[in-house]
C-alpha positions, 0 to 999 in steps of 0.5 A: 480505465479505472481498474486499470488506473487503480491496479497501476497504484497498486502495483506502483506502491508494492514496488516503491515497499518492496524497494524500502523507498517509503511510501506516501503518508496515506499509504503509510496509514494503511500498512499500519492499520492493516498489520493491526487487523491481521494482528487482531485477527 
């Protein structure tokens, strides 16, 4: 149930980027944060 619950998020958050709804400030964060690694990387 908790994969479940956690691939819904998931999947929720790429259709509401996906959409260029935005997305809640943690979200936010973590795009961020990723570009930066794979920038670095």
């Amino acid at each position: 149930m908790s994969v479940l619950g956690v691939a819904a998020c998931g999947i929720s958050v790429g259709m509401f980027k996906h959409a260029a709804l935005g997305v809640d400030p943690f979200q936010s964060l973590m795009s961020g944060l990723d570009a930066v690694i794979q920038h670095c990387m």
